[in-house]
PAZAPA-4460 file (N, C-alpha, C; in steps of 0.05 Angstrom, whole numbers, plus 32768, in hexadecimal, padded with zeros to 4 digits):
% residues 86
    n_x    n_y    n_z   ca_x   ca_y   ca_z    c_x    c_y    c_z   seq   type   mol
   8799   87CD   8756   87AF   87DF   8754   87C9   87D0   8756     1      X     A
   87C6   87BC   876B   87E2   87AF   876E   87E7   8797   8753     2      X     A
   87CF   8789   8749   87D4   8780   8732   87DF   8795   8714     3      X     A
   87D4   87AA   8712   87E5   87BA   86FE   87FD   87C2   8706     4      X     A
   8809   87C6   871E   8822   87C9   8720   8837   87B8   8719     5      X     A
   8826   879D   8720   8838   8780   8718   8837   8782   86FA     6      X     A
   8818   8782   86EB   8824   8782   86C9   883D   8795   86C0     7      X     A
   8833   87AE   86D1   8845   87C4   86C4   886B   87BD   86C7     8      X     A
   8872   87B2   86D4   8888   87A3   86DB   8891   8784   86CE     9      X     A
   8877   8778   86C7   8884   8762   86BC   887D   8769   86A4    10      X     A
   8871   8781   8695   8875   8788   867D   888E   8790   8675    11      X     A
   88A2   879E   8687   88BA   879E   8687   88CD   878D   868D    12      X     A
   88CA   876E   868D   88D3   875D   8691   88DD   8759   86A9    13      X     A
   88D7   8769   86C4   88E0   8762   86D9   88D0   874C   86E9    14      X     A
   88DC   873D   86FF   88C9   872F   8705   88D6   872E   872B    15      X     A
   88B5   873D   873B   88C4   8747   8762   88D3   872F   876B    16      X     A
   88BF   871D   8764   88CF   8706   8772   88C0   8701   8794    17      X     A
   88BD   8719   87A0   88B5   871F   87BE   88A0   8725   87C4    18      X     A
   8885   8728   87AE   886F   8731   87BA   8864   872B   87CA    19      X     A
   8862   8743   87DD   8851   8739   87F5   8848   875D   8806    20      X     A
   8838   8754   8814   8826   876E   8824   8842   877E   8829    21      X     A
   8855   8771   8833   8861   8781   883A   887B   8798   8834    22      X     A
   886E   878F   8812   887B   8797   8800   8868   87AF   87F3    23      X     A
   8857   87AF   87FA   8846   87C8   87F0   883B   87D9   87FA    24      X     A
   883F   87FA   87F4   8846   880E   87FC   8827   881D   8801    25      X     A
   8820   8825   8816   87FB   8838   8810   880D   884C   8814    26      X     A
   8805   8866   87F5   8805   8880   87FE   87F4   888A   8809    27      X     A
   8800   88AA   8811   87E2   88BC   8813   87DA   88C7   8803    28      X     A
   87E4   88BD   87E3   87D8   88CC   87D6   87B4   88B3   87C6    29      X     A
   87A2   88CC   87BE   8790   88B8   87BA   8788   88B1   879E    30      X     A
   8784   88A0   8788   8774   88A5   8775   8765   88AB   876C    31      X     A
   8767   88B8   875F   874A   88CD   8758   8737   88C2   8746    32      X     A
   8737   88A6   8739   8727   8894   872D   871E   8885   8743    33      X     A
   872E   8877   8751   8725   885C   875A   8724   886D   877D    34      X     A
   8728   887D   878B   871F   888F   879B   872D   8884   87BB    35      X     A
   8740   886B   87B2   8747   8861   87CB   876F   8869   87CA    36      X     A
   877B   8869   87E4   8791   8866   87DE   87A6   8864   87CF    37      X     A
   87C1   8869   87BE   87D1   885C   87A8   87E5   884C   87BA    38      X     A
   87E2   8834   87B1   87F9   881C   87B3   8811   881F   87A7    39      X     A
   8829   8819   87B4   8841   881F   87A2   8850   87F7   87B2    40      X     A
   8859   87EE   879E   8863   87D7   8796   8888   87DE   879D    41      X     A
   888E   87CE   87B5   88A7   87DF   87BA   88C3   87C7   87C3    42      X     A
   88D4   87CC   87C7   88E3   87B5   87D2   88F1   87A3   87B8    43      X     A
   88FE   87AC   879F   8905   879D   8791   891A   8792   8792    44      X     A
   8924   878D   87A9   893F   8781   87AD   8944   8769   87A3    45      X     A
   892C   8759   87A3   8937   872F   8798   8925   8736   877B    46      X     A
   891F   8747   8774   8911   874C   8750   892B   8742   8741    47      X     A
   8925   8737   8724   892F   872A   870D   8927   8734   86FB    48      X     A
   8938   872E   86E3   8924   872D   86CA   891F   8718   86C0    49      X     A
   8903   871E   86B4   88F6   8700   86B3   8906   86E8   869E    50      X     A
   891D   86FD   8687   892A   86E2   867D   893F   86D5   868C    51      X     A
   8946   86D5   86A4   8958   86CE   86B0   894E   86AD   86BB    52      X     A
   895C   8696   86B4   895E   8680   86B9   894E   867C   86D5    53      X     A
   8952   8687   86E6   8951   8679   8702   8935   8686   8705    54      X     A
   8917   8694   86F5   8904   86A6   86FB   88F6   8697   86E9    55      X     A
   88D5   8692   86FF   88BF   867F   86F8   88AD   8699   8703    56      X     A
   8893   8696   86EF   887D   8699   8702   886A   867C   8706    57      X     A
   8860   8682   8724   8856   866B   8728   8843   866E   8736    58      X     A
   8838   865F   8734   881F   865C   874D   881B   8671   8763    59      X     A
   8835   866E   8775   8833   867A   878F   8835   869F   8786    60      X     A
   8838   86A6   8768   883E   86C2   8764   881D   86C6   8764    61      X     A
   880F   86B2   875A   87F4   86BC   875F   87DD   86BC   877C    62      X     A
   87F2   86A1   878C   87EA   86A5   87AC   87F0   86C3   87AF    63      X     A
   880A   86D4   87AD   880C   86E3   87B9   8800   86FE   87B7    64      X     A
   87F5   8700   8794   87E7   8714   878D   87C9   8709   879E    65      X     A
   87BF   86FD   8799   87A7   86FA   87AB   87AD   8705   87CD    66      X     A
   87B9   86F6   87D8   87C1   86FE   87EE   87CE   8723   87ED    67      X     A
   87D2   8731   87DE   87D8   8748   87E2   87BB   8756   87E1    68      X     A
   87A9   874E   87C8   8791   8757   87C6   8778   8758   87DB    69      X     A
   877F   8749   87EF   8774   8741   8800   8785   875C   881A    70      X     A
   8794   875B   881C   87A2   876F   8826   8793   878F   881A    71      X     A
   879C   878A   8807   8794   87A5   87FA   876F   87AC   8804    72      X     A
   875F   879E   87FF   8749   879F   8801   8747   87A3   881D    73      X     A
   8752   879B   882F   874F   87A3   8857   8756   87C1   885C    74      X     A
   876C   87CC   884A   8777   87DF   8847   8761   87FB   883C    75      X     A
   874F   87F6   882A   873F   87FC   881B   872C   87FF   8833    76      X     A
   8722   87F1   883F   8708   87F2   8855   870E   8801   8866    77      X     A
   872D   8800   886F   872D   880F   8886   8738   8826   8880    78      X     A
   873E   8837   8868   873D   884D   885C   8723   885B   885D    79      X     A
   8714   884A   8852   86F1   8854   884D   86E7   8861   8870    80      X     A
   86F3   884F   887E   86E2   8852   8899   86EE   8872   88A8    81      X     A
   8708   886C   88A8   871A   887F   88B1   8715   889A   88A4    82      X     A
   8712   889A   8884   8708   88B5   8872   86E6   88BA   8873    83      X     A
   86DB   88AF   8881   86BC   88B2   8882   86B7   88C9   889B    84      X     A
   86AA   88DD   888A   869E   88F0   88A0   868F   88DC   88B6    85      X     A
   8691   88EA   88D5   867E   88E2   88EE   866C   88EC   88E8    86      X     A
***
């Protein structure tokens, strides 16, 4: 989820600049495909557009998507546990 948010944004040539856990949003609302939570991608204060001189993607934009996914996925488990009938 948090990776399509990122295409959907740098298909628009923006680029966060800040991703990180604590930049992303759990609703209460749930998806009705994928049956967990919706993520909202938030905080665009240091975002660019990507033709702007001083904006790389690099390496660490992919540390940080990993490291969010990893987030996301803790988030995910402890949804399941909390929404599971006793």
């Amino acid at each position: 989820m948090i990776a399509s948010g990122v295409a959907y944004i740098h298909g628009r040539g923006i680029v966060h600049c800040d991703l990180a856990a604590r930049n992303v949003m759990v609703t209460n609302e749930v998806d009705p495909v994928l049956k967990i939570p919706v993520l909202k991608i938030t905080d665009f204060g240091l975002a660019r557009f990507a033709d702007t001189p001083d904006v790389r993607i690099t390496r660490v934009d992919a540390l940080a998507l990993a490291s969010l996914t990893l987030s996301f996925l803790f988030v995910c488990a402890v949804y399941q546990l909390i929404s599971a009938p006793l």
